[in-house]
C-alpha positions, 0 to 999 in steps of 0.5 A: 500500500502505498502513501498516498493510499494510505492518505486517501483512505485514513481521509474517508474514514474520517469523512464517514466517521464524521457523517456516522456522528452527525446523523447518530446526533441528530436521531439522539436529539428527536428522541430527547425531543419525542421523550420530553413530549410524551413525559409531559403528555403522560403527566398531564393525563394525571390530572383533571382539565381544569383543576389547579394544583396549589 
């Protein structure tokens, strides 16, 4: 194998790596986002519309 080979190829690996973080990222923040609507969803159907907690 020679230098540049090895150049080129330790180059895609960082382009992929950094592509694979991206959109791991992205999946994690919908299911932070998705997690914190249905918490509020399930805490909400504990108590009754209208009612005020003191």
């Amino acid at each position: 194998m020679n230098f540049e080979a090895g150049i080129s190829f330790i180059f895609f690996l960082i382009i992929f790596g950094f592509t694979n973080y991206l959109m791991m990222f992205r999946r994690y923040e919908n299911y932070i986002k998705k997690k914190k609507f249905l918490q509020k969803e399930k805490i909400s159907r504990l108590y009754p519309r209208g009612s005020f907690i003191f």
